[in-house]
C-alpha positions in Angstrom: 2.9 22.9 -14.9 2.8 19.5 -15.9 6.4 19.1 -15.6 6.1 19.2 -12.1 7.0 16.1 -10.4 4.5 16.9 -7.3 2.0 16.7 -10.4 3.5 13.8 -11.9 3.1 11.9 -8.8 -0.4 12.9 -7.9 -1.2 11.3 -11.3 0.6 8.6 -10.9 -1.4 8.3 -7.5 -4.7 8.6 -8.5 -3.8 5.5 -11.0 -2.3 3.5 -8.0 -4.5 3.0 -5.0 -4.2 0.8 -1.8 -6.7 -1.5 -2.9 -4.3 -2.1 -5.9 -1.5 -3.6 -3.5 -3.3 -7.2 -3.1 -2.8 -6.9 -7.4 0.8 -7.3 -6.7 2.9 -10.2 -7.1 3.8 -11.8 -4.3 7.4 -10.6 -4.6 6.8 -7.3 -5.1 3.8 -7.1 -2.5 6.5 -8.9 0.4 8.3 -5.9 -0.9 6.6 -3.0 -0.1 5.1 -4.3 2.9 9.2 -5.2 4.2 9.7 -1.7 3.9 6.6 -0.2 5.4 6.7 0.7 9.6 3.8 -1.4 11.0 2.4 2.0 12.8 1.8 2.9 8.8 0.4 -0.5 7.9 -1.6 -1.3 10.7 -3.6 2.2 10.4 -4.0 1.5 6.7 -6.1 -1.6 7.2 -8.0 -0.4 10.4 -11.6 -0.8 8.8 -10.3 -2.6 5.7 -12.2 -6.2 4.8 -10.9 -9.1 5.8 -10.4 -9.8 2.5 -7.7 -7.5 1.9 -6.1 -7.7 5.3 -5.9 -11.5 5.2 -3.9 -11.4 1.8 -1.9 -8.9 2.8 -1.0 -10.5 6.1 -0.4 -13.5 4.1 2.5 -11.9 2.7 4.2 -11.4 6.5 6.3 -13.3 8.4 4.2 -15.3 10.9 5.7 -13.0 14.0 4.8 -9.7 12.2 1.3 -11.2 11.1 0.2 -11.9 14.4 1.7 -8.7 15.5 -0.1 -6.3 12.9 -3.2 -8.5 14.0 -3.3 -7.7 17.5 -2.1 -4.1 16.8 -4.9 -3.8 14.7 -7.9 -5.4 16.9 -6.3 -3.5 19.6 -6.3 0.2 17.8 -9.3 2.5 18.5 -11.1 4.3 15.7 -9.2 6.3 13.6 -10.0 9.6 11.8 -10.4 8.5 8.4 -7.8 11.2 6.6 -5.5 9.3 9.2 -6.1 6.0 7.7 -6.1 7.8 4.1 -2.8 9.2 5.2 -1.6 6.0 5.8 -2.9 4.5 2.3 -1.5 7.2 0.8 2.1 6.9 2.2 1.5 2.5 1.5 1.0 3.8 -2.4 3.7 6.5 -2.5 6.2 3.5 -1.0 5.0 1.7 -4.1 5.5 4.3 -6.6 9.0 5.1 -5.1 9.8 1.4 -5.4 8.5 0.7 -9.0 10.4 3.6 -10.5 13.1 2.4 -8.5 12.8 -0.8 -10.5 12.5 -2.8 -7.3 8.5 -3.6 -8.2 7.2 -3.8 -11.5 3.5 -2.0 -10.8 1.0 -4.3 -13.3 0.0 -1.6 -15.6 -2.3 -3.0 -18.1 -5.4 -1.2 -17.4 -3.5 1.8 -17.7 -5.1 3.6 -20.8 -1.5 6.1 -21.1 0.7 3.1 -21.4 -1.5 1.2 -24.2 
């Protein structure tokens, strides 16, 4: 049923990814990262480039920065469905949030909106 939101949302997903966060503005990127627990974020990165971690961390304050850090150097390896877990709840936060109207999600590659 396509109706379904459970649907709607694994669409909406698969469109979405966590690489997609460091496409955010800054705004709306300080956003979702304020509202995420750091358990969640820092398991997210753990294996990520440092690319992607460094913009992201950019976003932080400088306390929480330096705390993700050394939670994250400091975090043994993870089963990757836990770290996929933990991208997947970072995405949903930014779903929630852009059809809350908090975010605005940059859609313009997004062939159904064209």
């Amino acid at each position: 049923d396509r109706s379904s939101p459970a649907v709607a949302d694994e669409l909406r997903s698969r469109r979405f990814t966590f690489e997609d966060l460091v496409s955010l503005d800054a705004r709306s990127l300080q956003e979702v990262l304020r509202r995420a627990d750091d358990e969640t974020l820092v398991l997210a990165l753990k294996g990520k480039p440092p690319e992607l971690v460094e913009r992201l961390a950019a976003q932080l304050t400088e306390r929480r920065a330096g705390q993700v850090s050394d939670d994250l150097a400091a975090l043994p390896p993870q089963h990757a469905h836990l770290v996929q877990q933990a991208e997947a709840t970072l995405v949903r936060l930014a779903l929630a949030l852009d059809a809350q109207q908090v975010i605005v999600l940059d859609r313009s590659g997004d062939p159904m909106l064209e």
